[in-house]
C-alpha positions as a Markdown table, in Angstrom:
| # | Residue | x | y | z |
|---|---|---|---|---|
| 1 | Unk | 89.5 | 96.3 | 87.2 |
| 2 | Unk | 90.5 | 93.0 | 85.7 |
| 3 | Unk | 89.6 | 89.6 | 87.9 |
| 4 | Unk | 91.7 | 86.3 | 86.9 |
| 5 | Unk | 90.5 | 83.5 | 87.3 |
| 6 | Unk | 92.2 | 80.0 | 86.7 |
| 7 | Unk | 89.5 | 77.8 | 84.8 |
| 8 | Unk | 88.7 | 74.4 | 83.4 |
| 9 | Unk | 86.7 | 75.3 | 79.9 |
| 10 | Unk | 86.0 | 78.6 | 78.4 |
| 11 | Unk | 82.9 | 79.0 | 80.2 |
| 12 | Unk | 81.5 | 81.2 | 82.8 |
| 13 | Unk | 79.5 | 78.1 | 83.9 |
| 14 | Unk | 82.7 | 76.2 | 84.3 |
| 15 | Unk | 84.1 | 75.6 | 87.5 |
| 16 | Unk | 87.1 | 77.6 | 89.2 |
| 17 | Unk | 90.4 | 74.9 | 88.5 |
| 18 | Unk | 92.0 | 73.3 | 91.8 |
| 19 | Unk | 95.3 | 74.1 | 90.4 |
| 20 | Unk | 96.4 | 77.1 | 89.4 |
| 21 | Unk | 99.8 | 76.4 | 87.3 |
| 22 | Unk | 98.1 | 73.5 | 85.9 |
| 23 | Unk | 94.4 | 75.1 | 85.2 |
| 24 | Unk | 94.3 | 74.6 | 80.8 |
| 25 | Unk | 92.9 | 78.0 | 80.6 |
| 26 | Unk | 92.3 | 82.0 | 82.4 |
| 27 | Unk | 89.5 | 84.0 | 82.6 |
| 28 | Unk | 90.4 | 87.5 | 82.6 |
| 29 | Unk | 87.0 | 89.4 | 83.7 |
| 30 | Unk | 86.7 | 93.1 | 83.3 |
| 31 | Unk | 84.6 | 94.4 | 85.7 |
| 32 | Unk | 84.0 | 97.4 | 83.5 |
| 33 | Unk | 83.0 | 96.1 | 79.9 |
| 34 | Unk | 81.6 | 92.9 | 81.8 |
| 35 | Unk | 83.9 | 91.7 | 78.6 |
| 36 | Unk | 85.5 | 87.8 | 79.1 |
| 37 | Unk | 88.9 | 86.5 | 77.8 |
| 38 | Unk | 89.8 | 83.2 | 77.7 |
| 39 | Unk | 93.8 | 82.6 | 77.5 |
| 40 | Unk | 94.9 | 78.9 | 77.8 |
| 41 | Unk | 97.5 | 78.6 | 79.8 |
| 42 | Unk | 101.0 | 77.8 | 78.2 |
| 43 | Unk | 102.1 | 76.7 | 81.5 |
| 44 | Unk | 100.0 | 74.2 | 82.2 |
| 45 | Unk | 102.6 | 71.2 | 80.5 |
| 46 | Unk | 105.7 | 72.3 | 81.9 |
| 47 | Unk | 108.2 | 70.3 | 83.2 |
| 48 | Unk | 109.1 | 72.9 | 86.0 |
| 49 | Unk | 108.2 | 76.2 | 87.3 |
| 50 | Unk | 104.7 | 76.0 | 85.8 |
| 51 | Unk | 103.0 | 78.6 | 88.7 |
| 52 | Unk | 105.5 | 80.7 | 87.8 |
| 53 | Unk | 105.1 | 81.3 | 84.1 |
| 54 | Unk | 101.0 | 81.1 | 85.0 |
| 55 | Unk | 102.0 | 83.9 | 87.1 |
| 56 | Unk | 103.4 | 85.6 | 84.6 |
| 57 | Unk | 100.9 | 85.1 | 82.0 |
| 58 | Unk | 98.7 | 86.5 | 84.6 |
| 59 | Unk | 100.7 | 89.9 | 85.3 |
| 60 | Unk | 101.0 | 89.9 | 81.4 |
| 61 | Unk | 97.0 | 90.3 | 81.4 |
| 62 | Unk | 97.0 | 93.4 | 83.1 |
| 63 | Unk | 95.1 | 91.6 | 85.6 |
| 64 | Unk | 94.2 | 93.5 | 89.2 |
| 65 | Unk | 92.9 | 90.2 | 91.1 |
| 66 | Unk | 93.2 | 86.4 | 91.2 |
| 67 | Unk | 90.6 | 84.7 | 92.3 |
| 68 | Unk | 92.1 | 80.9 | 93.3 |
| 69 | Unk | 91.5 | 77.8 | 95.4 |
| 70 | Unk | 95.2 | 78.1 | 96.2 |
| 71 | Unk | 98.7 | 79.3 | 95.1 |
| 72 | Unk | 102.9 | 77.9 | 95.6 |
| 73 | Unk | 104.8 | 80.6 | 97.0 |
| 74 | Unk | 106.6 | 81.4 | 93.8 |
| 75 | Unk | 104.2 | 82.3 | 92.1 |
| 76 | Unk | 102.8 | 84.6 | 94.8 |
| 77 | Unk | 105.9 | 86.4 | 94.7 |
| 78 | Unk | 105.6 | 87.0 | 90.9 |
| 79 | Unk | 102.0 | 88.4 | 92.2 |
| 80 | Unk | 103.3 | 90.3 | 95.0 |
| 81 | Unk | 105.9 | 92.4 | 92.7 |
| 82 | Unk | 103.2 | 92.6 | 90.4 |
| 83 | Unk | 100.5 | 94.2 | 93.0 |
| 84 | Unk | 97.7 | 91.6 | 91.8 |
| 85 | Unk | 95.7 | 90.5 | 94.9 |
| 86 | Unk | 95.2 | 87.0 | 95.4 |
| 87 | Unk | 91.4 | 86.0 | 96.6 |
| 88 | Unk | 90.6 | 82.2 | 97.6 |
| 89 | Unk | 87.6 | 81.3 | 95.4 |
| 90 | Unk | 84.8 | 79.4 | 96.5 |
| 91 | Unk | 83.6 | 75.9 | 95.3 |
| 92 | Unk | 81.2 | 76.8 | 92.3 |
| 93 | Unk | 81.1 | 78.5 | 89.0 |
| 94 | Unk | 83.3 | 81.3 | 87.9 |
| 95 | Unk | 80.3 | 83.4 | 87.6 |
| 96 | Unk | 79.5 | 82.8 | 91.2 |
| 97 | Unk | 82.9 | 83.5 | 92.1 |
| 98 | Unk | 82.9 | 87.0 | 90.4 |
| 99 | Unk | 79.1 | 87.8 | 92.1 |
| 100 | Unk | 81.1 | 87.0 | 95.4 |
| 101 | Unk | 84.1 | 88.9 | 94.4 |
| 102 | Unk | 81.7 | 91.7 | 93.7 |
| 103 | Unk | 79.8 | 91.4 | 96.9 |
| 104 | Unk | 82.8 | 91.3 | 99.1 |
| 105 | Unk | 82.5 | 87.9 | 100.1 |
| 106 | Unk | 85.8 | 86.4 | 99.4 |
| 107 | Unk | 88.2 | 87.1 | 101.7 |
| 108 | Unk | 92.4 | 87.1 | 100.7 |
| 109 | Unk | 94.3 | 84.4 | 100.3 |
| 110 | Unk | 96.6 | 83.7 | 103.0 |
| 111 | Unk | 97.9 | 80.1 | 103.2 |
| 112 | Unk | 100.3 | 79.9 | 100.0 |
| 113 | Unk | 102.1 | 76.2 | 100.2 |
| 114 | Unk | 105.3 | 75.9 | 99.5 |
| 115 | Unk | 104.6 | 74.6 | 96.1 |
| 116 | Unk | 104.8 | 71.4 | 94.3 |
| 117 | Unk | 108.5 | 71.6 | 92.9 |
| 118 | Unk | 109.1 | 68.8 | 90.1 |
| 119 | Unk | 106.2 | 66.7 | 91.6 |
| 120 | Unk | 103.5 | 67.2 | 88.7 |
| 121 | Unk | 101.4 | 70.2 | 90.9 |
| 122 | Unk | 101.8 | 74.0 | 91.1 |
């Protein structure tokens, strides 16, 4: 199983971004090597439609789960047609998001916003 995780350095001490479209990089987490990738996110300066092509870049991955603060509602339909789960992450490091994760102590994401459309957010 692969966890994604939207991030703010390439660190497993770094802290989960608050904005996924916008995060600079991805952890993809593979809870069978215990291997980490960092991507940086090509989305992140988009003019438009950057939770999208972070979705994308996500399903791309291979990745099973995203583990997130919060997601726009077009980029949870890229996840939905993709069958990657979407987790909301707590407020500390990746690492302690992945033990939780792990644990069973994140619970699904259900409040996706309608998303930030041309206003700098996603």
């Amino acid at each position: 199983m692969i966890i994604s995780i939207p991030v703010d350095e390439k660190s497993l001490e770094s802290e989960v971004c608050i904005s996924f479209g916008r995060a600079p990089y991805f952890l993809f987490y593979n809870l069978d090597t215990k291997e980490s990738l960092f991507v940086d996110n090509s989305a992140a300066n988009s003019q438009g439609g950057a939770g999208i092509k972070a979705a994308q870049i996500i399903a791309d991955n291979k990745a099973d789960v995203l583990l997130t603060p919060r997601c726009g509602q077009n980029a949870a339909d890229v996840f939905k047609a993709a069958d990657i789960k979407i987790y909301k992450s707590i407020s500390a490091s990746v690492q302690d998001n992945i033990h939780d994760f792990i644990d069973g102590k994140l619970s699904l994401l259900d409040e996706i916003h309608p998303g930030f459309h041309g206003h700098g957010g996603a």
